[in-house]
N, CA, C and O atoms as a printed pandas DataFrame, in Angstrom:
     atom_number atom_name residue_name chain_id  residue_number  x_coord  y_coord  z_coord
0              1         N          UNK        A               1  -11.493    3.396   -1.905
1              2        CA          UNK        A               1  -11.894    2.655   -0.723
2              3         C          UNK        A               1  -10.764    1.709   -0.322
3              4         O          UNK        A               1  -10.214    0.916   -1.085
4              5         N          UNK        A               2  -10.491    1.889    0.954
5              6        CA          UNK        A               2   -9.281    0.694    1.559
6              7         C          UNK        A               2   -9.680   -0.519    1.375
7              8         O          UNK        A               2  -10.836   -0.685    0.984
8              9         N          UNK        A               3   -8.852   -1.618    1.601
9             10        CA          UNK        A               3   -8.909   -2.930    0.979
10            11         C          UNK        A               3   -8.318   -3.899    2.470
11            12         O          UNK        A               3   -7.162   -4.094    2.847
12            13         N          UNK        A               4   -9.442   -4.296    2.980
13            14        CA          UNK        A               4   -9.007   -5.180    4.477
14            15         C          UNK        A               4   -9.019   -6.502    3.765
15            16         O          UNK        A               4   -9.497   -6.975    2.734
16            17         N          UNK        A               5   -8.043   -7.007    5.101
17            18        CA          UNK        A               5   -7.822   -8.074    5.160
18            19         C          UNK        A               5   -8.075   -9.444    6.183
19            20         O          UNK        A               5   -7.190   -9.633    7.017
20            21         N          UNK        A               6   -9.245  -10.414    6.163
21            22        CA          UNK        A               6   -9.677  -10.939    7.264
22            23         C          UNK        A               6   -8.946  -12.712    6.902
23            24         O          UNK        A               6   -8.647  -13.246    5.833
24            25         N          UNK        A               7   -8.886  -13.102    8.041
25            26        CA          UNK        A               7   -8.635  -14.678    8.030
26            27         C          UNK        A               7   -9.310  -15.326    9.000
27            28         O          UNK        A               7   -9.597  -14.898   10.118
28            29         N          UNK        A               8   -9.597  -16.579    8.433
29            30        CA          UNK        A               8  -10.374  -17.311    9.113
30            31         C          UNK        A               8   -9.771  -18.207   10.386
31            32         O          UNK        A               8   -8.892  -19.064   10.299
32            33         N          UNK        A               9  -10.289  -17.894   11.274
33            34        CA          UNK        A               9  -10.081  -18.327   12.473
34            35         C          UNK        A               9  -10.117  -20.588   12.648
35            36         O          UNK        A               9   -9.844  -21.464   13.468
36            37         N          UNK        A              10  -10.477  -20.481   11.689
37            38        CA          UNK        A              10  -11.322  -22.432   11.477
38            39         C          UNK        A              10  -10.454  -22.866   10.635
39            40         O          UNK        A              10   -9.724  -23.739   11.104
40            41         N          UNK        A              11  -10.197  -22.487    9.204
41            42        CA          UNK        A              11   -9.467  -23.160    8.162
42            43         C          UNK        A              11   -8.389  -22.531    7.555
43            44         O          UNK        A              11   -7.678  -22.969    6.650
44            45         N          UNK        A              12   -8.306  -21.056    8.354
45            46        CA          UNK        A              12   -6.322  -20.356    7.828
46            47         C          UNK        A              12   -7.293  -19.338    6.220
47            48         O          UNK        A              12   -6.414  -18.866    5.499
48            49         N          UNK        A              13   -7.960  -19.182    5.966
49            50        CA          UNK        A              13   -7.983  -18.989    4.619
50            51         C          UNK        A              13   -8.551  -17.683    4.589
51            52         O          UNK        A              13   -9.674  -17.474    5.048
52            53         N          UNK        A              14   -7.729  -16.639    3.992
53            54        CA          UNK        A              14   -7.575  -15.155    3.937
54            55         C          UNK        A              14   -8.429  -14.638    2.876
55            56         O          UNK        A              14   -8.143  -14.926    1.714
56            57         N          UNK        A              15   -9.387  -13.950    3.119
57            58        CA          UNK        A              15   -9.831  -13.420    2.589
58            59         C          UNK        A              15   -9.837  -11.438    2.208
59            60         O          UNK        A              15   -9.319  -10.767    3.101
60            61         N          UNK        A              16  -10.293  -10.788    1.190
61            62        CA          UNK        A              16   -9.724   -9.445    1.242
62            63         C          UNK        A              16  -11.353   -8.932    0.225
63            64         O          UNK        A              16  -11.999   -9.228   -0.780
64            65         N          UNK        A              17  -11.325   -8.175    1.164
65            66        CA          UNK        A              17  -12.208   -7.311    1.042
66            67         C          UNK        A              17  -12.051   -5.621    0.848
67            68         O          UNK        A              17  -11.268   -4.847    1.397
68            69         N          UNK        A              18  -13.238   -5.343   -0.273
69            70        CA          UNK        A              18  -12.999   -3.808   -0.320
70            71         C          UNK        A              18  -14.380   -2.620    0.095
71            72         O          UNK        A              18  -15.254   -2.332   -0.722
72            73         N          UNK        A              19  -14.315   -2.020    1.602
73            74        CA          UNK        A              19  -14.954   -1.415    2.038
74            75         C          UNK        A              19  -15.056   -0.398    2.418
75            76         O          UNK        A              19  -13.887   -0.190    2.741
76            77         N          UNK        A              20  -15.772    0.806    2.744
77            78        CA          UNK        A              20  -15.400    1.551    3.070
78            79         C          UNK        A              20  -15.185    1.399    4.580
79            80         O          UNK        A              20  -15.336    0.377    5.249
80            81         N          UNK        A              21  -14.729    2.849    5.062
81            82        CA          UNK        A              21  -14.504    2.627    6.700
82            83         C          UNK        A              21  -15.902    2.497    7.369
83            84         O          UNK        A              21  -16.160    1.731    8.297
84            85         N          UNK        A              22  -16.577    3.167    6.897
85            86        CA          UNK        A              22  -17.708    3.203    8.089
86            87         C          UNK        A              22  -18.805    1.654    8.084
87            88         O          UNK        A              22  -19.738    1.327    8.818
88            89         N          UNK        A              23  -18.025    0.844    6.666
89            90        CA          UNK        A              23  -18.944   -0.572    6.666
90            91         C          UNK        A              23  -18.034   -1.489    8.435
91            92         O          UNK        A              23  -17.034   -1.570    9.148
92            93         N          UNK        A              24  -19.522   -1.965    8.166
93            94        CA          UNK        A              24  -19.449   -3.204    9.619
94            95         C          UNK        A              24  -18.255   -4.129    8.734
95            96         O          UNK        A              24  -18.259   -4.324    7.518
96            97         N          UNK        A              25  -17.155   -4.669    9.827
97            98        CA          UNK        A              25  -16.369   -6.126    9.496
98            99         C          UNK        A              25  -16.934   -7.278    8.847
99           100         O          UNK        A              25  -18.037   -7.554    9.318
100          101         N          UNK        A              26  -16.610   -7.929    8.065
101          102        CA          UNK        A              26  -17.094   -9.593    8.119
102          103         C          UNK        A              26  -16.536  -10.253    9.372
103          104         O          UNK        A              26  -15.670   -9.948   10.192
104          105         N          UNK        A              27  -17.480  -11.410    9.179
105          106        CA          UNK        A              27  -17.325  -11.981   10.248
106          107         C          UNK        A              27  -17.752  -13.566    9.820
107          108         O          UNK        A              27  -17.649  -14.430   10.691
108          109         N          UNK        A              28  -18.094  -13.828    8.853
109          110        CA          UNK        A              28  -18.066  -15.435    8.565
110          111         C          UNK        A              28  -17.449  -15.625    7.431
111          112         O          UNK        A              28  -17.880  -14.896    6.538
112          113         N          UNK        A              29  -16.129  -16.720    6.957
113          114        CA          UNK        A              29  -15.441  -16.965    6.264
114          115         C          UNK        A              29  -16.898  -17.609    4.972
115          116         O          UNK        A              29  -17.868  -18.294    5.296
116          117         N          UNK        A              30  -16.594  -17.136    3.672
117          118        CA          UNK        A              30  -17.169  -17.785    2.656
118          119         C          UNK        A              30  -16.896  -19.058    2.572
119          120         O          UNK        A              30  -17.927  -19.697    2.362
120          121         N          UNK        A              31  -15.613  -19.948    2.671
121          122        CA          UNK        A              31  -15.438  -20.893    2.786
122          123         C          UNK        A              31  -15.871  -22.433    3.841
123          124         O          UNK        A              31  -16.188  -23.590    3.565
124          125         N          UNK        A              32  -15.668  -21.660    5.112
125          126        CA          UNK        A              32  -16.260  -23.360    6.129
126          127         C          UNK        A              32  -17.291  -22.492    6.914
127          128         O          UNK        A              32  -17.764  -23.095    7.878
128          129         N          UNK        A              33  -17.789  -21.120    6.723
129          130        CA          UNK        A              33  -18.618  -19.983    7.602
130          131         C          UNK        A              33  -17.677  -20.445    9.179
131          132         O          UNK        A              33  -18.459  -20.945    9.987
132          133         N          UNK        A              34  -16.434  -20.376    9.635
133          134        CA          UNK        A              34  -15.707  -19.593   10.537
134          135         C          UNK        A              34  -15.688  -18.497   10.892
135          136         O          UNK        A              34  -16.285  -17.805   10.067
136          137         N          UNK        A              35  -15.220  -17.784   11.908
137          138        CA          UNK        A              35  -15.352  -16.440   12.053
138          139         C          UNK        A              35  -13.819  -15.845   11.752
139          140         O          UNK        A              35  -12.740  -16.346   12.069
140          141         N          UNK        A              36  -14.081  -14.663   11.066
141          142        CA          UNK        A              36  -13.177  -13.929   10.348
142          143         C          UNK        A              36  -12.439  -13.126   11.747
143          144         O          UNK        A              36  -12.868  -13.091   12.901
144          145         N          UNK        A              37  -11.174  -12.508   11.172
145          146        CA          UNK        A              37  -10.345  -11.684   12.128
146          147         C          UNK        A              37   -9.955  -11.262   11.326
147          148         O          UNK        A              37   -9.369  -11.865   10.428
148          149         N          UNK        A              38  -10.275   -9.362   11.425
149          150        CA          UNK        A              38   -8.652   -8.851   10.605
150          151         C          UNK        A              38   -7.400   -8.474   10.738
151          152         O          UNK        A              38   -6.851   -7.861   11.654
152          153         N          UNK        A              39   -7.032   -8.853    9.839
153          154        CA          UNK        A              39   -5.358   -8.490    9.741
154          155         C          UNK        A              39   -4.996   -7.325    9.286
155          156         O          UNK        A              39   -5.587   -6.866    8.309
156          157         N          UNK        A              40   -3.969   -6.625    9.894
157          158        CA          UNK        A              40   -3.173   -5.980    9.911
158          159         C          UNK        A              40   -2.342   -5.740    9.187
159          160         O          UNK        A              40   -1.265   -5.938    9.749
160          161         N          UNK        A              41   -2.180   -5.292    7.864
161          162        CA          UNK        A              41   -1.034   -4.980    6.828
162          163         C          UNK        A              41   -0.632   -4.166    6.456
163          164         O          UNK        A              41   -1.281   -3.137    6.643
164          165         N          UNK        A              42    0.667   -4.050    5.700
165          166        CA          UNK        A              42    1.102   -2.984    5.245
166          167         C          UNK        A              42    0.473   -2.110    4.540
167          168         O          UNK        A              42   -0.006   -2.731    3.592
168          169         N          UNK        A              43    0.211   -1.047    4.469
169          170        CA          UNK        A              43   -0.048   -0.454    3.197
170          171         C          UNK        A              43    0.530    0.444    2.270
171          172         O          UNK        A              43    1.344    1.235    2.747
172          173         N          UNK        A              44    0.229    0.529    0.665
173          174        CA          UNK        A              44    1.091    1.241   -0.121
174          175         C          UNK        A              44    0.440    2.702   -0.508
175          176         O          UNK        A              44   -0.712    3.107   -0.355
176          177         N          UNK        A              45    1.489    3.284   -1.013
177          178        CA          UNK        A              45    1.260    4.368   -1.772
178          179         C          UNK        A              45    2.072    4.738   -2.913
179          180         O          UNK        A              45    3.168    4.276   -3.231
180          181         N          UNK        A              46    1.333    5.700   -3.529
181          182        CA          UNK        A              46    2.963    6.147   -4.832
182          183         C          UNK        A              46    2.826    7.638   -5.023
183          184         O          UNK        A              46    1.923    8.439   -5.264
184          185         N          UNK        A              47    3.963    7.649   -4.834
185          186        CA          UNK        A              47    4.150    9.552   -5.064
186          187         C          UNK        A              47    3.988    9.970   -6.412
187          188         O          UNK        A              47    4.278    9.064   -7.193
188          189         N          UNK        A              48    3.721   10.747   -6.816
189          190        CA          UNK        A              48    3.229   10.927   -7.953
190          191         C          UNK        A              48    3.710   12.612   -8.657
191          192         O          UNK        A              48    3.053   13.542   -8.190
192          193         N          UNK        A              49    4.415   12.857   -9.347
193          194        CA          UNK        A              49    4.555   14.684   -9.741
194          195         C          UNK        A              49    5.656   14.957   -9.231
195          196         O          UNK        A              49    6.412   14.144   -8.698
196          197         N          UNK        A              50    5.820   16.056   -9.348
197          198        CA          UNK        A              50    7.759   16.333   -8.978
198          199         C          UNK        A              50    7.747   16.941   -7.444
199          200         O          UNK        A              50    7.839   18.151   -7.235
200          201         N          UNK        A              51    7.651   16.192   -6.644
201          202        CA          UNK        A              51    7.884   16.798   -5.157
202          203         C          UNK        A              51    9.145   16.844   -4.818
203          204         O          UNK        A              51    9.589   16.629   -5.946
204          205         N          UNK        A              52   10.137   16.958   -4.126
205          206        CA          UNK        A              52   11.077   16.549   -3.072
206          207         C          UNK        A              52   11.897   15.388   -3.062
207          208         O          UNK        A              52   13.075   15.140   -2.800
208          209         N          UNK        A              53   10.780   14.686   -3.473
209          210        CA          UNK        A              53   11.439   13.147   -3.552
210          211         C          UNK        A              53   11.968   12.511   -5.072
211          212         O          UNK        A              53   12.788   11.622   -5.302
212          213         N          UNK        A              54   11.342   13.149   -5.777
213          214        CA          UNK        A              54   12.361   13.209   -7.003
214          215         C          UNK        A              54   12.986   14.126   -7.218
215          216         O          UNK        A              54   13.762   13.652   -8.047
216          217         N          UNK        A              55   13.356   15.465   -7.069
217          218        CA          UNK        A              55   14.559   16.073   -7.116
218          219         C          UNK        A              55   15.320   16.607   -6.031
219          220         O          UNK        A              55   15.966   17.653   -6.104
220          221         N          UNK        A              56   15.236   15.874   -5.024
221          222        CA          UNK        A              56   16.857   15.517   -4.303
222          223         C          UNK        A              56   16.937   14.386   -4.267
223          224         O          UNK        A              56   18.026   14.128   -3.753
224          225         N          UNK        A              57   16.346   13.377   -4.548
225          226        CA          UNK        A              57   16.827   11.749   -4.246
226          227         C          UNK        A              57   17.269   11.224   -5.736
227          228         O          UNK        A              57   17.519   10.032   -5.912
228          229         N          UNK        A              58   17.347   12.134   -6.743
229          230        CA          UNK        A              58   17.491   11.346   -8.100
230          231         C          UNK        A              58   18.952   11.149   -8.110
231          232         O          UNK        A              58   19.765   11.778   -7.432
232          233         N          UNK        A              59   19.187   10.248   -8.917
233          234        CA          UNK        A              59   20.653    9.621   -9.377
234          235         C          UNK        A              59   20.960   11.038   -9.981
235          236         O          UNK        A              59   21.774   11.767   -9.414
236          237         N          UNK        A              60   20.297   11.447  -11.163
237          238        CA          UNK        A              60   20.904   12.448  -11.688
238          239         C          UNK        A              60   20.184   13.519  -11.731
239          240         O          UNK        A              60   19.240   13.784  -12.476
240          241         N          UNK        A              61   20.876   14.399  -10.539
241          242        CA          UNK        A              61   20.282   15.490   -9.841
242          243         C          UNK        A              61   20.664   16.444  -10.816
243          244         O          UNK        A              61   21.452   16.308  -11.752
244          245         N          UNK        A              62   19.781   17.745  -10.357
245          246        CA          UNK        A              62   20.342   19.315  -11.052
246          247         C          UNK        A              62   21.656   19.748  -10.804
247          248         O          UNK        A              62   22.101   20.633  -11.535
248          249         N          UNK        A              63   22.318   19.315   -9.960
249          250        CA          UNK        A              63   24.021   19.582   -9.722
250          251         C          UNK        A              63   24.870   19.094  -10.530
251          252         O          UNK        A              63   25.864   19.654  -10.992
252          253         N          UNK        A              64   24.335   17.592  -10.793
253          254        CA          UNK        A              64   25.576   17.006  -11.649
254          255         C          UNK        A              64   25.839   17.623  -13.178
255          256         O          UNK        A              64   26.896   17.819  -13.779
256          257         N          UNK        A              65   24.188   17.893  -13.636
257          258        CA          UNK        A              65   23.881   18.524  -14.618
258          259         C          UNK        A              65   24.455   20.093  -15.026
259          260         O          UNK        A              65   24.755   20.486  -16.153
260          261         N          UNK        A              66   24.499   20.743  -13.926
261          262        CA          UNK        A              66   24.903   22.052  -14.259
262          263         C          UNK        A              66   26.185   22.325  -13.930
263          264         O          UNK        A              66   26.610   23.468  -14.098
264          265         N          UNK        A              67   27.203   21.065  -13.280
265          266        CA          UNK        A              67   28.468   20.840  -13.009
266          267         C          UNK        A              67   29.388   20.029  -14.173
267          268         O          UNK        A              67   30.596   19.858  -14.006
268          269         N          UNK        A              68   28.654   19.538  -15.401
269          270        CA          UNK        A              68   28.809   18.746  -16.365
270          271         C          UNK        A              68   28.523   19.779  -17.010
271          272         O          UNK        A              68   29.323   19.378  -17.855
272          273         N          UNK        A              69   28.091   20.899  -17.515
273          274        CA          UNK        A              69   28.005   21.643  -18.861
274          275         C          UNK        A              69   29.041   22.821  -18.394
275          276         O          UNK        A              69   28.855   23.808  -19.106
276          277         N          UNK        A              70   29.830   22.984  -17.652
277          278        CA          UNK        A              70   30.573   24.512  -17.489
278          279         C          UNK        A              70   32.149   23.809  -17.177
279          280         O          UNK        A              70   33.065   24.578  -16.884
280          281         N          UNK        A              71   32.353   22.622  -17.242
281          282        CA          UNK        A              71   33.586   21.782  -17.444
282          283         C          UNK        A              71   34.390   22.545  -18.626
283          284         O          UNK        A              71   35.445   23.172  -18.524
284          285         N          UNK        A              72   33.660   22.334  -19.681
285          286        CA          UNK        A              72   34.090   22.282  -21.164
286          287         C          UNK        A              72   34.861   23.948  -21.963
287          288         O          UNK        A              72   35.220   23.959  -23.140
C-alpha cells in the first residue's frame, strides 16, 4: 500500500499515512484538527535480480572479465 503524505494547513505539521488508493484523504490534522493537504513526493523503488541494470551499468562488467583472462 502507498504511503501519502498530508500537512497541515494551521500548524505546518506533516503527517504520513498508509492507505490504499481507493481510501478517502484525511482531512483533519491529529494535532490542532486543521485541515490536511497532500503533498506531493518523490517516490522510491529498488530493482531487484539481474536485469539490464546490473549487467551493463556494473563497474565490473563481462568485458573486462573476459578481456583480463586471454591477456596471459
Amino acid at each position: 500500500m502507498p504511503i501519502y503524505e498530508y500537512e497541515c494547513t494551521e500548524c505546518g505539521h506533516i503527517e504520513e499515512a498508509v492507505q490504499k488508493m481507493s481510501d478517502a484523504p484525511l482531512t483533519r490534522c491529529k494535532k490542532c484538527s486543521g485541515t490536511l493537504r497532500k503533498l506531493i513526493s518523490h517516490s522510491s523503488f529498488h530493482l531487484k535480480g539481474g536485469g539490464w541494470y546490473s549487467d551493463a551499468y556494473s563497474s565490473t562488467g563481462s568485458s573486462s572479465k573476459s578481456s583480463g583472462g586471454s591477456s596471459s
